[in-house]
C-alpha positions as CSV (number, residue, x, y, z in Angstrom):
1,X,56.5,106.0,98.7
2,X,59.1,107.6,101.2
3,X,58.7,105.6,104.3
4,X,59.6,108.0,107.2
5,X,60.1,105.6,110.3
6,X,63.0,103.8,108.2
7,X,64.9,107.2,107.6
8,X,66.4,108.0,110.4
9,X,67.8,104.2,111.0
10,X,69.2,103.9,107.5
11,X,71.0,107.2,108.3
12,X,72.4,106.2,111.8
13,X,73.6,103.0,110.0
14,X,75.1,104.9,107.8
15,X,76.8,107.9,110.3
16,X,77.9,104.6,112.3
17,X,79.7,103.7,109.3
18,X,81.3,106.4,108.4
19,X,82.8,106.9,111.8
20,X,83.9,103.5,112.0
21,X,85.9,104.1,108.8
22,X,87.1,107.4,110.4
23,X,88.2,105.4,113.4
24,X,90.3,103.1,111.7
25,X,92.1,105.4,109.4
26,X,92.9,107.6,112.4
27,X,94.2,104.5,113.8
28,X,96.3,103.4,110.1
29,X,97.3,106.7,110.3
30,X,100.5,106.4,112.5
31,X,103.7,104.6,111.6
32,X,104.0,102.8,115.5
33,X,100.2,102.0,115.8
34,X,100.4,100.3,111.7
35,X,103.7,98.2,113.2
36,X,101.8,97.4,116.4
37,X,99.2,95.8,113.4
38,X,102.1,94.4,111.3
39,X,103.2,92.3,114.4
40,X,99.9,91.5,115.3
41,X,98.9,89.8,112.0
42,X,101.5,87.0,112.7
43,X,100.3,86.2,115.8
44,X,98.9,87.4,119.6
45,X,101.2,89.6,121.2
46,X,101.6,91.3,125.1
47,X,101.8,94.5,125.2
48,X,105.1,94.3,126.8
49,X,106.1,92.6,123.0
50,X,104.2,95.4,121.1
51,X,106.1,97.8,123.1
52,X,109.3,96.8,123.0
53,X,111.1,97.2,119.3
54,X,109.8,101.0,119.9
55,X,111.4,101.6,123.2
56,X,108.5,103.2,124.9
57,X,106.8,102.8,127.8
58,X,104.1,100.0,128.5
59,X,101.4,103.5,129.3
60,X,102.8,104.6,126.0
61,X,102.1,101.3,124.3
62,X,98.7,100.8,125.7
63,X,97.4,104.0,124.6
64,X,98.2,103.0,120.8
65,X,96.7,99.5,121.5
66,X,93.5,101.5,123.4
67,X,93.4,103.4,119.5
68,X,93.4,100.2,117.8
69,X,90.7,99.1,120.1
70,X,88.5,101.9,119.7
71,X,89.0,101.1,115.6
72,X,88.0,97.4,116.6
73,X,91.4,96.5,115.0
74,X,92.5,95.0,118.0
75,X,91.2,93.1,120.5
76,X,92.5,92.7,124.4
77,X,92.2,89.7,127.1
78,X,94.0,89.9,130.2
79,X,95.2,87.0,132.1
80,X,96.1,87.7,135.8
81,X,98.9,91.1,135.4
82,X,99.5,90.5,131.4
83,X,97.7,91.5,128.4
84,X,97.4,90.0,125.1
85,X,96.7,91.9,122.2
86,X,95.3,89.8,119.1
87,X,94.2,91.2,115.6
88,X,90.8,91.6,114.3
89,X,90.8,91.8,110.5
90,X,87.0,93.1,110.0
91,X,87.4,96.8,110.0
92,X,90.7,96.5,107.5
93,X,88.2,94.9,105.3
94,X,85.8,97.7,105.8
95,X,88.3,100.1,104.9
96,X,89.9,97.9,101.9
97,X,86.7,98.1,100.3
98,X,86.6,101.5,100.6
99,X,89.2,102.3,99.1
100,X,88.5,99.6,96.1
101,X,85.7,101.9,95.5
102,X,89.0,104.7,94.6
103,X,91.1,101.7,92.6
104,X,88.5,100.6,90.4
105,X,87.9,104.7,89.6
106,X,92.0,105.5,88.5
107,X,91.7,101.8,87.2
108,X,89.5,103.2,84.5
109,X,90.6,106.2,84.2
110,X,94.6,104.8,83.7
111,X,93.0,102.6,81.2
112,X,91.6,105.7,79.2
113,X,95.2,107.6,79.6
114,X,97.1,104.3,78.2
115,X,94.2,103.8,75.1
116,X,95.1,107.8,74.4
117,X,98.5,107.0,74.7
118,X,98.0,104.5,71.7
119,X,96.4,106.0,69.4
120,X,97.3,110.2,69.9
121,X,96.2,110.7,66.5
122,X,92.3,109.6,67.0
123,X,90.5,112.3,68.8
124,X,87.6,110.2,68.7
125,X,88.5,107.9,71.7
126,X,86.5,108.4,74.5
């Protein structure tokens, strides 16, 4: 029995996913915002920090953090004029286990290639 009222929710949860993984790969998907990260995972930075080994503006630092925010990879608290950036690992876990859905799939099929590999001869091998 197809229950109509539960539709529409279980497809919005599932939109809301997607464009949260879409977020965060947009976000991965430059070299100065995945360093910002790198940094980040040590410990809390200011932006003024994040900023600097780039030699870019604090506006131009900010709008990679504000990326990383809208990705929920990063998280912001101001104290009086500074801001301190801190790392939140919960989307990157999202995203890993996306893409372990992609490892486990070469996983088996490298294991298929390598048992080929061994025995050439036996056509019968799946």
């Amino acid at each position: 029995m197809v229950d109509n009222i539960r539709w529409p929710v279980m497809f919005n949860h599932m939109v809301e996913q997607s464009q949260s993984l879409d977020l965060v790969f947009h976000a991965l998907g430059d070299a100065t915002r995945r360093a910002m990260l790198h940094r980040l995972a040590t410990r809390e930075h200011t932006v003024g920090e994040l900023a600097e080994p780039f030699d870019m503006s604090l506006a131009s630092a900010s709008k990679h953090i504000k990326t990383l925010e809208r990705a929920g990879l990063v998280t912001r608290r101001v104290r009086g004029r500074i801001h301190y950036c801190r790392l939140n690992p919960r989307p990157l876990e999202k995203a890993d286990g996306w893409l372990r859905t992609y490892e486990r799939l070469w996983d088996l099929r490298l294991a298929r290639l390598a048992e080929l590999l061994r025995h050439p001869e036996d056509e019968s091998h799946p």
